[in-house]
C-alpha positions in Angstrom: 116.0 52.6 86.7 118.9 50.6 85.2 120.1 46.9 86.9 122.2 44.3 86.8 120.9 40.6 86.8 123.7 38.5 89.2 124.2 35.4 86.7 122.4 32.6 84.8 120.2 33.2 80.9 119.2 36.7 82.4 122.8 38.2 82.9 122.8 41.4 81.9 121.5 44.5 82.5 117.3 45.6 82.7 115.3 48.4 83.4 112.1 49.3 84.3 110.5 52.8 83.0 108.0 55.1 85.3 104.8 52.4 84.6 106.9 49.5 85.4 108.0 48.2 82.7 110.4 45.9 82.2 112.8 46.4 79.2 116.8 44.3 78.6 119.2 46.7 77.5 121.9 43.6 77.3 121.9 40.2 77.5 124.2 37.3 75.9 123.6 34.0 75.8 127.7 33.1 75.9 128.3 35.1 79.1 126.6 33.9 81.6 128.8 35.0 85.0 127.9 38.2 87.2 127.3 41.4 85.7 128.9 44.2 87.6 129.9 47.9 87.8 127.3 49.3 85.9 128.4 53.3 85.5 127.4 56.1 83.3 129.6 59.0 81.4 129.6 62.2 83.1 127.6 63.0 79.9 125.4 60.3 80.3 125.8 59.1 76.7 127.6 56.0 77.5 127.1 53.3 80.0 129.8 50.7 81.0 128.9 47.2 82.3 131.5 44.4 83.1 130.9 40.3 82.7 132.9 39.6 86.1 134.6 36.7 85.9 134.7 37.2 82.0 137.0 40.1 82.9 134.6 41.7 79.8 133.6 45.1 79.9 131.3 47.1 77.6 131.0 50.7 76.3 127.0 51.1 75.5 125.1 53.7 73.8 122.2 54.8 71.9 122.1 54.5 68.2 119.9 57.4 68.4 122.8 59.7 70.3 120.7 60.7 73.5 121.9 60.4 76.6 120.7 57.2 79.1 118.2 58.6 81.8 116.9 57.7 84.4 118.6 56.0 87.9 120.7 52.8 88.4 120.3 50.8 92.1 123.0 52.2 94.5 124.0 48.8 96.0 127.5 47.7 97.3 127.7 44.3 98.6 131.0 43.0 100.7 131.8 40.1 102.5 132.3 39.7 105.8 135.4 38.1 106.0 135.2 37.7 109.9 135.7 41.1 110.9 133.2 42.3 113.5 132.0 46.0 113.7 132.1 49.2 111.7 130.8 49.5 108.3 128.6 51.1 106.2 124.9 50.7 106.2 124.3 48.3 103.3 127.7 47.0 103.2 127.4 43.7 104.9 128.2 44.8 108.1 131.9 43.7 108.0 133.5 46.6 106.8 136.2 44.7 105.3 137.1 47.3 102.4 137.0 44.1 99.9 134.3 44.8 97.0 133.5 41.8 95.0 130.7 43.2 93.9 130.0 46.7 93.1 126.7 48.4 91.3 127.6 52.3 90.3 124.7 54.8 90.5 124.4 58.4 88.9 121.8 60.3 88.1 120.7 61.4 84.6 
């Protein structure tokens, strides 16, 4: 399973195989902001992950040429900007349409 870490020294993005362990696909010690948008290729060989507030986004892949696999967290988070009802489980509850932060998910 594939994550994003939301700021600070452990911005990036992490994993964690079948037993649990905990692996850092990418970190940087000079971008610090939110990592976001995390996606795969449709052929899974790539995976794209955006500093936010950098406005920096990065092609991975393997040196070895195989494809990522495993699952990334399907999470969307949205403000509530004051509207009230509607929405999507998991969305805030607002259902404001405005995604400031956005975690893709596909299955390898």
């Amino acid at each position: 399973m594939y994550f994003t870490e939301e700021g600070g020294r452990d911005a990036g993005v992490h994993a964690r195989d079948k037993r649990g362990r905990y692996y850092t696909i990418l970190e940087s010690p000079v971008y610090q902001d939110e990592t976001t948008g995390l996606a795969f290729s449709p052929d899974g060989k790539h995976m794209y992950v955006a500093y936010q507030k950098n406005g920096i986004l990065f092609d991975l892949w393997r040196e070895d040429g195989l494809p990522f696999h495993g699952l990334t967290l399907n999470v969307k988070y949205h403000h509530d900007y004051g509207e009230v009802g509607g929405g999507n489980a998991g969305d805030g509850g607002g259902g404001s349409g405005r995604d400031d932060e956005e975690w893709g998910v596909q299955r390898q």
